[in-house]
matplotlib code that plots the C-alpha trace (Angstrom):
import matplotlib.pyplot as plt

x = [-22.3, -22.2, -24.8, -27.5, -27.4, -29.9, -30.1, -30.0, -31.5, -29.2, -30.5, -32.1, -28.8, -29.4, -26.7, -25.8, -24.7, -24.2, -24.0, -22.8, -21.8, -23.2, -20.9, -21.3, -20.2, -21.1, -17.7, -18.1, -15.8, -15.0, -13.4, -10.4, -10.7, -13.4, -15.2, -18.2, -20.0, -21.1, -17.8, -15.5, -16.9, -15.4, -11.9, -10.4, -8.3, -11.3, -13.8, -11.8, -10.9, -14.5, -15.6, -13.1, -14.2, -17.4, -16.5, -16.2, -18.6, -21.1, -19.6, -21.1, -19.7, -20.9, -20.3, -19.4, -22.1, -20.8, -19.2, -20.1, -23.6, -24.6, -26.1, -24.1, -23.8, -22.6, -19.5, -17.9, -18.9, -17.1, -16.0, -18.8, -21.6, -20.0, -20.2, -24.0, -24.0, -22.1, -24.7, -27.5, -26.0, -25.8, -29.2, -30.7, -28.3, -30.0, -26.6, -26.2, -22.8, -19.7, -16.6, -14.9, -12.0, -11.1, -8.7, -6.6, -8.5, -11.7, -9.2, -9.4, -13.6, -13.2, -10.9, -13.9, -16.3, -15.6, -14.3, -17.5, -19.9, -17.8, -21.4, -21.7, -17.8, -16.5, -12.9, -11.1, -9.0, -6.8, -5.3, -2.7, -3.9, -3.2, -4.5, -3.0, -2.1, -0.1, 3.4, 3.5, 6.6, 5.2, 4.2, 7.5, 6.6, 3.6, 3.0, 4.0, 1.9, 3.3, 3.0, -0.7, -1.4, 0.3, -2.1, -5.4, -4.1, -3.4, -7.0, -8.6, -6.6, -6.8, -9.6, -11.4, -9.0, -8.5, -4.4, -5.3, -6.9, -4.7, -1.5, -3.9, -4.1, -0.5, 0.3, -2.2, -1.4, 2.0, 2.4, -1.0, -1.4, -2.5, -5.8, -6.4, -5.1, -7.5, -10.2, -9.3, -8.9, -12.4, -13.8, -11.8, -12.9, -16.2, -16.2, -16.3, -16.7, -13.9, -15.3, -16.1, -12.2, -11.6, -13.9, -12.8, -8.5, -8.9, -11.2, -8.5, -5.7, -7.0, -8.0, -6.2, -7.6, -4.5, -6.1, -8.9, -6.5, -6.0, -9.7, -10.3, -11.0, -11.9, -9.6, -7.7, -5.0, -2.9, -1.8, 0.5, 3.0, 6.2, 7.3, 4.5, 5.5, 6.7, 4.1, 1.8, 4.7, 4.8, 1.0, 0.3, 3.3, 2.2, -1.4, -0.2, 2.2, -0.8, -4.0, -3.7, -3.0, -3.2, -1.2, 0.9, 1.6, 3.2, 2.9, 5.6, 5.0, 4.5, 1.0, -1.4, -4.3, -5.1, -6.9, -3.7, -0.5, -0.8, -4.5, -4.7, -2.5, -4.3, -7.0, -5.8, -4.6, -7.9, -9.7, -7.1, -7.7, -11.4, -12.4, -9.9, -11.6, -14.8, -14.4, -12.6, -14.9, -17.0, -19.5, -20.4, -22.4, -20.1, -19.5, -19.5, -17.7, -16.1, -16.7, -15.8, -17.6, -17.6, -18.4, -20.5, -20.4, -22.0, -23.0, -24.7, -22.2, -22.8, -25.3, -25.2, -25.4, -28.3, -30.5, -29.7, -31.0, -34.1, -34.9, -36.0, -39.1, -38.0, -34.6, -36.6, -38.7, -35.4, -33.8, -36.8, -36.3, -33.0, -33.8, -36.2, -34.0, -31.1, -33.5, -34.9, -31.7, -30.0, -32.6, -32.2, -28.7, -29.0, -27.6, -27.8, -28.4, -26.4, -26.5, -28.1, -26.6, -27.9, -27.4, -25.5, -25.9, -23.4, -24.4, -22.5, -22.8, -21.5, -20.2, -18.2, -19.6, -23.1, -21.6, -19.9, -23.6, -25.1, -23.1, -23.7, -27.2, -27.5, -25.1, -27.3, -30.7, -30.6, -29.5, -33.2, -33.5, -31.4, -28.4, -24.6, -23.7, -20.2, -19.7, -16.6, -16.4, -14.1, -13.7, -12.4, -12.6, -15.2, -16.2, -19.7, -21.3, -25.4, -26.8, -23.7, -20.5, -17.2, -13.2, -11.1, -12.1, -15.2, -13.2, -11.2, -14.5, -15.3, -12.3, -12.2, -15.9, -14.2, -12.3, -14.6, -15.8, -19.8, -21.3, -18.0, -17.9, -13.9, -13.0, -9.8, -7.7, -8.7, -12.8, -11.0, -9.2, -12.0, -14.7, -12.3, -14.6, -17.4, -17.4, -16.6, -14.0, -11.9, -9.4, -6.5, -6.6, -3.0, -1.7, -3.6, -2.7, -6.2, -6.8, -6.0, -5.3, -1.4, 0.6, -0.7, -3.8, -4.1, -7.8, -9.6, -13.1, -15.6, -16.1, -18.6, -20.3]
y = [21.4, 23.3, 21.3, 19.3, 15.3, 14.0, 10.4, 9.1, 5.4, 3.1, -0.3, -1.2, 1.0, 4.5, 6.8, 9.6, 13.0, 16.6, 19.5, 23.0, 26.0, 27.4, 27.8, 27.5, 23.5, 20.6, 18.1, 15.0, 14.4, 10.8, 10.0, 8.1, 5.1, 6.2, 9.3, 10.7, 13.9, 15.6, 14.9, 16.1, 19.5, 19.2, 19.0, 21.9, 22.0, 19.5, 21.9, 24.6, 22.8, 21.8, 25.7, 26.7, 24.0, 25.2, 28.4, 28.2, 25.6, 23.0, 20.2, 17.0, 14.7, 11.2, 8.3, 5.2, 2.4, 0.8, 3.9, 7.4, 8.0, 5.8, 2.2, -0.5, -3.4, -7.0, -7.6, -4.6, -3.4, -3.8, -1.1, -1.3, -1.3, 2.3, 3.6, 2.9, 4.9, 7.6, 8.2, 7.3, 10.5, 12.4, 11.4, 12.9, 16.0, 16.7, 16.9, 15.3, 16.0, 16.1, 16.5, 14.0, 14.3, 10.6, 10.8, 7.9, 4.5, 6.7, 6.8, 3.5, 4.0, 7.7, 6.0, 3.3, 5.7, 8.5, 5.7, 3.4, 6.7, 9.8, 11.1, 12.4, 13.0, 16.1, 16.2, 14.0, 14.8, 12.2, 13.2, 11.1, 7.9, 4.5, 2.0, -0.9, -1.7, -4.8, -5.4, -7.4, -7.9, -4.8, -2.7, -2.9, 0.0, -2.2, -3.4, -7.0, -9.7, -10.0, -6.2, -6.8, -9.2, -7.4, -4.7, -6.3, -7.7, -4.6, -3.7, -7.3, -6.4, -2.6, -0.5, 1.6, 2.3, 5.7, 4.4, 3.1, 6.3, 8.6, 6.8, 6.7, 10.4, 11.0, 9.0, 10.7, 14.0, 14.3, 18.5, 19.0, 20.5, 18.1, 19.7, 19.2, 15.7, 14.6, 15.7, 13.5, 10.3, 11.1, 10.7, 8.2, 6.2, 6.8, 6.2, 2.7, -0.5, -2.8, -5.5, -2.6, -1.1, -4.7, -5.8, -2.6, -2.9, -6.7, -5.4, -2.5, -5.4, -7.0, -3.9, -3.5, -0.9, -0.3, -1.6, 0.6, 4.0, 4.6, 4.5, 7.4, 10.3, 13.4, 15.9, 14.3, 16.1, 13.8, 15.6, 14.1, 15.7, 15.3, 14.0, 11.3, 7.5, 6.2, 4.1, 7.4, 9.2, 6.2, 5.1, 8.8, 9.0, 5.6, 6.8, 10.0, 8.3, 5.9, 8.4, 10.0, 13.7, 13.8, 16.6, 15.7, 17.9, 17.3, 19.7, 20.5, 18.8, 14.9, 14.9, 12.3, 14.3, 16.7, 18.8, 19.0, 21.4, 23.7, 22.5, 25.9, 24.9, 21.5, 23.6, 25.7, 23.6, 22.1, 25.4, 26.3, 22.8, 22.5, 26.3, 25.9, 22.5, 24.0, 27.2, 25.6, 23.1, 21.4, 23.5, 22.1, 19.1, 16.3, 13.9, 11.0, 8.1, 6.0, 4.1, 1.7, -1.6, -5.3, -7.5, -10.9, -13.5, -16.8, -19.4, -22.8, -26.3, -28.5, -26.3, -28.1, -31.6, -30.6, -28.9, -32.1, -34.2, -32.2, -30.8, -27.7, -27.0, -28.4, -26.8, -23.4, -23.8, -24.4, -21.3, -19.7, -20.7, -20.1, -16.8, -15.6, -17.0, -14.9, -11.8, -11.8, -12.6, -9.6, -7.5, -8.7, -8.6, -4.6, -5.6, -4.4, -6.6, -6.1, -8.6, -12.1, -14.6, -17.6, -19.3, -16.9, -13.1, -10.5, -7.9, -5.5, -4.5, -1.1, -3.5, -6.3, -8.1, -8.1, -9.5, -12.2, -12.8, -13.1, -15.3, -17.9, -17.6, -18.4, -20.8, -22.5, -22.1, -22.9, -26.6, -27.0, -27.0, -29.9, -27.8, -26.5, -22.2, -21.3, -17.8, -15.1, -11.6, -8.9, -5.3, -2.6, 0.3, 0.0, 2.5, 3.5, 3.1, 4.2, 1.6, -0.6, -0.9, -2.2, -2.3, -4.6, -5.5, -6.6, -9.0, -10.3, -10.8, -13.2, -14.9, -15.3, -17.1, -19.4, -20.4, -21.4, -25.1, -26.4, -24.3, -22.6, -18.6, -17.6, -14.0, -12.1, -10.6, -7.6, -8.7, -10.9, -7.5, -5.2, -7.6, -7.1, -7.7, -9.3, -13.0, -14.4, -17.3, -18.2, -20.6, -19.7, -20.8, -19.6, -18.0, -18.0, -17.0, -15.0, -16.0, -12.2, -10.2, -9.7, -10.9, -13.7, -13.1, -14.5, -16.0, -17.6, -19.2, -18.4, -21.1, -18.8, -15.9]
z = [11.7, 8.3, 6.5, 6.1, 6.4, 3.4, 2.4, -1.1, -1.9, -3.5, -4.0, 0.0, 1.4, 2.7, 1.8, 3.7, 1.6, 2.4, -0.2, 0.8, -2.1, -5.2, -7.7, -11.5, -11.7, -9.3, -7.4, -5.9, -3.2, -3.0, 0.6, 1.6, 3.6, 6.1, 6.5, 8.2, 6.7, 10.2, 12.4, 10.0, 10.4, 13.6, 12.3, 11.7, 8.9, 6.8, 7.8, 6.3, 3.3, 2.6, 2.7, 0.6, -2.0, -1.7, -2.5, -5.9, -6.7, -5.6, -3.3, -2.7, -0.2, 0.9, 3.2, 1.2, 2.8, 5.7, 7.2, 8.8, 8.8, 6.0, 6.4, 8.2, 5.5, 5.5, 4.4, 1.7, -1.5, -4.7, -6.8, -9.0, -6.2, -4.6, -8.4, -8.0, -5.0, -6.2, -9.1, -6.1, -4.7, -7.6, -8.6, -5.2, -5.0, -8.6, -10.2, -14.0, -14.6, -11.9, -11.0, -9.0, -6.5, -5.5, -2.5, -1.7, -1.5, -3.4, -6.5, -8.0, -7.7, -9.1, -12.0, -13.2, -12.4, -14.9, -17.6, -17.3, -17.1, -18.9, -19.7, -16.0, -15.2, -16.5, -14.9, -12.5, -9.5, -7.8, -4.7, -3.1, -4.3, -6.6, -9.1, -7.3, -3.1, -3.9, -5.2, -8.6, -10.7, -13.2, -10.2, -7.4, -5.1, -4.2, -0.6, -0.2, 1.1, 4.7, 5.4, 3.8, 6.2, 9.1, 7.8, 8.6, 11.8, 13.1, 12.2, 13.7, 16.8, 17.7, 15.5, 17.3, 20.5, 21.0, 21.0, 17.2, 16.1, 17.7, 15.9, 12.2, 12.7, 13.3, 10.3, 8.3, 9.2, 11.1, 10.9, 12.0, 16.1, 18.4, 18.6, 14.8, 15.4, 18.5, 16.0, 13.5, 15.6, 17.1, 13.6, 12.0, 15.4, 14.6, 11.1, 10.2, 13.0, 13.2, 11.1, 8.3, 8.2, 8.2, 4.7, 3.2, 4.2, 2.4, -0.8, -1.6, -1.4, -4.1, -6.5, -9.6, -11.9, -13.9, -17.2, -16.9, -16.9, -21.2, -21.2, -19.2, -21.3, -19.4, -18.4, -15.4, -12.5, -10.0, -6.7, -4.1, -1.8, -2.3, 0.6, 0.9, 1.3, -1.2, -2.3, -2.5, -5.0, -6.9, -7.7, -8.2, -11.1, -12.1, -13.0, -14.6, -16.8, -18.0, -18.5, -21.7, -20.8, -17.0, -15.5, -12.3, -9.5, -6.8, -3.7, -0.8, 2.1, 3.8, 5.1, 3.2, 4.4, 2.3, 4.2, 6.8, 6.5, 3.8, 2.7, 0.9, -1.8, -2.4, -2.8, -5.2, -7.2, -7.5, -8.1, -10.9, -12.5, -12.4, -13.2, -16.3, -17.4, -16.9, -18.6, -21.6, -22.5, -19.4, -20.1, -23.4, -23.8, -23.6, -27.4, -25.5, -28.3, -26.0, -22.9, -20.4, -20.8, -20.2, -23.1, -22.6, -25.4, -25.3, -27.4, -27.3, -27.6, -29.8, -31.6, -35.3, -33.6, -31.2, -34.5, -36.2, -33.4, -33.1, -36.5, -37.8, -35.8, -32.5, -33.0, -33.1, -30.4, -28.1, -29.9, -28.7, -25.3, -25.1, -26.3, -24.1, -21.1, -21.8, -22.5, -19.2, -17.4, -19.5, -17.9, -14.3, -14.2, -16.2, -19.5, -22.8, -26.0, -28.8, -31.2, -31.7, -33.9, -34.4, -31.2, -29.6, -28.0, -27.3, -24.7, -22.8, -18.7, -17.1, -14.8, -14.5, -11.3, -12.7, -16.0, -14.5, -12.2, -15.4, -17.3, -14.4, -14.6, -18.0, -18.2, -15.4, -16.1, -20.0, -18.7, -17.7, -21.6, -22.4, -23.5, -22.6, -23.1, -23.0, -22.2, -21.6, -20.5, -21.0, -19.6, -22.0, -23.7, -26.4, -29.2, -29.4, -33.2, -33.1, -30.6, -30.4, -29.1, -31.3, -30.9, -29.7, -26.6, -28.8, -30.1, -27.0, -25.4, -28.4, -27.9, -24.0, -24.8, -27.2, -24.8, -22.2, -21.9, -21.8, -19.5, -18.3, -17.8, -18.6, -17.8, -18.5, -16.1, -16.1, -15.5, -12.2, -11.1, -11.1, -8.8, -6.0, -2.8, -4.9, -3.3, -6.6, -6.6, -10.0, -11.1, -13.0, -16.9, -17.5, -20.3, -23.4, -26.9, -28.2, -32.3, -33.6, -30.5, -29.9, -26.7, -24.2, -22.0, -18.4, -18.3, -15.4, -14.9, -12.6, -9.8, -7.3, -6.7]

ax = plt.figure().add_subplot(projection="3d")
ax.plot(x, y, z, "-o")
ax.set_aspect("equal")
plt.show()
């Protein structure tokens, strides 16, 4: 083994990190589907890759909970619970501001990551990866459903044979010897359980971070070989045709894995990206004006009719109430107030999923006061002003809320497609026409979670 195995504490979960080099700059290494940090030293061409990285600057690399050496969980995280672990990680390794290579199912999580926190993303890698698994009438070279489900079958029936890992690592990395290749079906066996590869194959079939891609504002490369599946080619073109700037490469070769075949031109191609980013302007502090947000409005029904009924002293004792519930759920669920008008509060999250918890929690709990909240969410790029946040997803928050019913939470699309894995159920809405905001928006409301 090359490193040490330290633990970082995210939430009750134990993480499980290594950090090898000493360059100038720290990178994050966010995995592919499974991973563990000590057997992959055992693989030749990862072991290699991973000192070469290291070579030229400080690598972190991590177990995503539930696989390798990190805590075994119920269930699988969402997107925005692995972004907590990556800054868990980052947090223990001592590290403020990173790099981060996401590498084929990390990508989508490397994507929200550096929008909803540029302040501690410098650059972003994506290497053979996606914003999207399924097909959809505006995304074609999607998988469809039936291979999907013959997908997770596959998984239910054979994870964890020595046949099943043998055949993942010839599909993974088809040039490598056979020695390389028995290496990596030992770890990928020994990654993940069957019911974990099985949580985390059905949360990536519903992850859709497309909407999220014009919001990400640091210096971004995609990578792919060029003789990858299809799918690969595609999502990878797909994401550098939709983040402003991104450079796309595309290396010789068929192997997904990056550290097999010719793992030394992966690597240079990273080097030559992330030593140019840093030396150019990395190394300044970062102007951070925009971020990745989700936007919470809500609002009391029936608010003129209720202070009415009640007068003007009751009416602001309830206010007052009402206040201080939504205050102290805010801070449970790790929001931030914005504004407070009237009856109703605006407040943003830096993720969606605890958004949407919130939301229902207010909406329940101010019914112990006698009276209905309507609320609706929205995840978008938002401009930061002082303490505040503005824009336009500002105002297609607001008008998702208007559209919710007493004590409804509505959420747009792209809320629904980032909570992938999160246990929340919706209903579709339909297509909605928002007063002032172009086009129709797909809206659905929150039935669980």
């Amino acid at each position: 083994m090359e490193a040490e195995t330290r633990y970082a504490r995210s939430g009750d979960v134990s993480i499980a990190y290594q950090v090898t080099g000493a360059g100038p700059f720290d990178v994050v290494h966010v995995p592919p589907f499974v991973s563990h940090v000590e057997l992959a030293w055992d693989v030749p061409g990862i072991a290699a890759f991973n000192r070469r990285l290291s070579s030229f600057c400080r690598l972190i690399r991590f177990d995503k909970r539930g696989t390798g050496m990190s805590d075994r969980v119920s269930g699988m995280p969402t997107l925005e619970t692995r972004m907590d672990d990556v800054r868990a990680v980052m947090d223990a390794a001592g590290s403020e501001r990173a790099a981060l290579i996401g590498v084929s199912e990390g990508g989508p999580m490397s994507i929200l990551f550096a929008a909803t926190y540029p302040e501690r993303a410098w650059a972003l890698a994506l290497c053979g990866t996606f914003p999207r698994e399924r097909w959809a009438p505006d995304y074609p070279f999607g998988i469809r459903d039936e291979e999907a489900r013959r997908e997770d079958e596959e998984i239910e029936r054979s994870w964890g044979t020595p046949e099943d890992a043998a055949a993942a690592a010839q599909s993974l990395a088809p040039s490598a010897s056979a020695e390389e290749q028995q290496a990596l079906a030992t770890m990928i066996r020994q990654s993940a359980s069957p019911g974990a590869a099985l949580a985390l194959s059905r949360m990536n079939h519903e992850i859709d971070v497309r909407n999220v891609l014009p919001a990400i504002r640091v210096p971004t490369l995609v990578l792919n070989r060029d003789a990858e599946d299809p799918f690969i080619r595609q999502g990878s073109a797909h994401l550098a045709q939709h983040i402003p700037g991104a450079r796309h490469v595309e290396l010789p070769g068929a192997d997904h894995a990056i550290s097999a075949a010719d793992w030394e031109s992966y690597a240079r191609a990273l080097e030559e990206f992330l030593l140019g980013v840093w030396d150019e302007e990395a190394s300044a502090e970062p102007e951070i004006d925009r971020v990745l947000a989700t936007i919470l409005f809500t609002d009391i029904v029936g608010s003129t009719a209720k202070a009415v009924e009640l007068g003007d002293a009751r009416w602001r004792e309830l206010l007052e109430d009402h206040h201080s519930t939504v205050r102290r759920l805010l801070l449970r669920y790790r929001g931030t107030e914005l504004d407070t008008a009237g009856d109703g509060f605006f407040a943003s999250f830096d993720g969606p999923a605890r958004g949407i918890h919130c939301a229902r929690a207010i909406t329940e709990s101010v019914r112990d006061l006698g009276i209905e909240v309507r609320a609706g969410l929205h995840t978008g790029e938002c401009e930061r002003m002082d303490a505040k946040v503005g824009g336009i997803a500002v105002h297609i928050g607001a008008r998702v809320a208007a559209e919710a019913g007493p004590g409804e939470v509505v959420v747009s699309s792209t809320v629904k497609d980032l909570v992938a894995g999160s246990g929340i159920a919706f209903r579709d809405r339909g297509a909605a026409e928002l007063k002032g905001v172009p086009g129709e928006w797909r809206l659905f409301a929150v039935e669980g979670g």
